[in-house]
C-alpha positions in Angstrom: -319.6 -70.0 7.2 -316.4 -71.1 5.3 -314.3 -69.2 7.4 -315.6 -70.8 10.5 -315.2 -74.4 8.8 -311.9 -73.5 7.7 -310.7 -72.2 10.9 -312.3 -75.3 12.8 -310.7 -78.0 10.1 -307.3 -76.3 9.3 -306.9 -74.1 12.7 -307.1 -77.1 15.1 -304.4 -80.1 15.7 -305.9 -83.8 16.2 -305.9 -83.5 19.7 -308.0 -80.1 20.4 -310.4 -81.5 17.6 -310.7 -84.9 20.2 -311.5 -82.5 22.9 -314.0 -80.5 21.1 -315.8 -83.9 20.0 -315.6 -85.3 24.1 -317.2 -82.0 25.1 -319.4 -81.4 23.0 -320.5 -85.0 23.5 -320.9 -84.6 27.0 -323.3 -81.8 26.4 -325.6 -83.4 24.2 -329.2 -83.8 25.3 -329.4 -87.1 27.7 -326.3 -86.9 29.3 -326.1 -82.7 30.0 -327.1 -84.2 33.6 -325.6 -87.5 33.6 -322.0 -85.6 32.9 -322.5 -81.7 32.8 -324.3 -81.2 36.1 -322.5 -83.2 38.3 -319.0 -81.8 36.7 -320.2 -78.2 38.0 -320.6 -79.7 41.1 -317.2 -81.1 41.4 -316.1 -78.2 39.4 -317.3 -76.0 42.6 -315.9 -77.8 45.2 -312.0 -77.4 43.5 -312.6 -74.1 43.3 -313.8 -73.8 47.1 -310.7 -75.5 47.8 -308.0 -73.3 45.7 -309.6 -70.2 47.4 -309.1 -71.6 51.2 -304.9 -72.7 50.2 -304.8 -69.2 49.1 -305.9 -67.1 51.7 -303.6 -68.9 53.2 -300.9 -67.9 50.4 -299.5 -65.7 47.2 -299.1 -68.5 45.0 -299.3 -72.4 44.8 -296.1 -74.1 43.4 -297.2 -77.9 41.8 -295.7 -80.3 39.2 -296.8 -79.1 35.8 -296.9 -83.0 34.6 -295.9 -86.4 36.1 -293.2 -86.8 33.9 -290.5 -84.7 32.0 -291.1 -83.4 28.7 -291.6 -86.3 25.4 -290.2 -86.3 22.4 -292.4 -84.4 19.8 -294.4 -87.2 18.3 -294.3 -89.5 20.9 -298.5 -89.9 21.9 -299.7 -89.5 18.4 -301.0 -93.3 18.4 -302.0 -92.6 22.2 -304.5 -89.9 22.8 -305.0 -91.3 26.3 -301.9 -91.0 27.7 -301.5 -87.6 26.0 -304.3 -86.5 27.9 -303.4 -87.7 31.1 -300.0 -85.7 30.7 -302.5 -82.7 31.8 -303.8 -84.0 34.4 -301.8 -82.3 37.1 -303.1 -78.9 35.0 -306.9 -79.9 34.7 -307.8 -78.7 38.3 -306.4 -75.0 38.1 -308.1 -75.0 34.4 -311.4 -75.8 36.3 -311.3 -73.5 38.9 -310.3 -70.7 36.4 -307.6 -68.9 38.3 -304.1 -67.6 36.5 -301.2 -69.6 35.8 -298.3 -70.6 34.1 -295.7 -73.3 33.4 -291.7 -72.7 33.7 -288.9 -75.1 33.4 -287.1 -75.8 36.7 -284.6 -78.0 35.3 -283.7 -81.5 33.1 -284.8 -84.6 33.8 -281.6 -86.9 35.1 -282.6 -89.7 32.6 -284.6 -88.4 29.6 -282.5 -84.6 29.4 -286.1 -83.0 28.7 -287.9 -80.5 30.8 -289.2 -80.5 34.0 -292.1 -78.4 34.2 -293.4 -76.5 37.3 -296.8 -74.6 37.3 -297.5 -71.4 39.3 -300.7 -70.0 39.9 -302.7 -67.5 42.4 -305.5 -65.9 43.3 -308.2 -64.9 40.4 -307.1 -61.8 38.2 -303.4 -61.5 40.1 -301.6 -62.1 36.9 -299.2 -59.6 37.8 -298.5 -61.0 40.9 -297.7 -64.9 39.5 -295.5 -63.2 36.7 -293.7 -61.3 39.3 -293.5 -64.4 41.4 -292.3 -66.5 38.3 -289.3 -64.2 37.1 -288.4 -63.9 40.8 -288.4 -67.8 40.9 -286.2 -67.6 37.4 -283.5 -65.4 38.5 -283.0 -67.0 41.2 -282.2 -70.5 40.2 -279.5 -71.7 37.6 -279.6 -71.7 34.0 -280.6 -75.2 32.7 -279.7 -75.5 29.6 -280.7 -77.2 26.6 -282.7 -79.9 26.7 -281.1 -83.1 25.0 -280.9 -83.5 21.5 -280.9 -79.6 20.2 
């Protein structure tokens, strides 16, 4: 038992310890159907969807966030908009199938990262990764990102 409490206390930042608290809130008796069951449902129908795009496909290419990179620090008063930084992510978490982020470049005004997310059909790791370092040797070196 301590080592579970000290891994959940010490192991976790703020914001995975906010996420914890939202979802296991969600699953607590009187709203498990309210929010559980009809997530499932919407959970099912972004996964139907990802499977048609990719029999069409390899891999789906998608903004990994609506904005460049922040400066460490900058949404620790504003969990919100932290958490809507993910929001281009949330769908391929929900639908389970591999990805992964890569910078693509600097942003003209802020000189951070701009991320791109890759991801494919379910267990083709090997196939994304292939796709992803074929994707980095192909484009230019961008640099270092402002201020390091």
């Amino acid at each position: 038992m301590e080592c579970y409490t000290a891994s959940r206390s010490l192991g976790f930042g703020k914001e995975v310890k906010r996420r914890i608290l939202l979802g296991t809130y969600a699953l607590s008796s009187g709203y498990y159907d309210a929010y559980y069951t009809k997530a499932a449902r919407v959970r099912r129908l972004i996964l139907q969807d990802f499977q048609a795009a990719l029999e069409q496909c390899d891999a789906l290419l998608a903004p990994a966030s609506p904005r460049t990179a922040w400066k460490f620090g900058t949404f620790v008063d504003d969990p919100l908009a932290a958490f809507k930084m993910d929001i281009l992510t949330s769908s391929l978490n929900l639908a389970g199938f591999p990805g992964l982020s890569l910078p693509v470049g600097l942003g003209a005004d802020s000189g951070l990262p701009v991320g791109l997310q890759l991801f494919g059909r379910a267990f083709d790791e090997a196939g994304i990764i292939g796709i992803a370092a074929a994707l980095e040797a192909a484009m230019p070196r961008i640099g270092f990102p402002a201020g390091l």
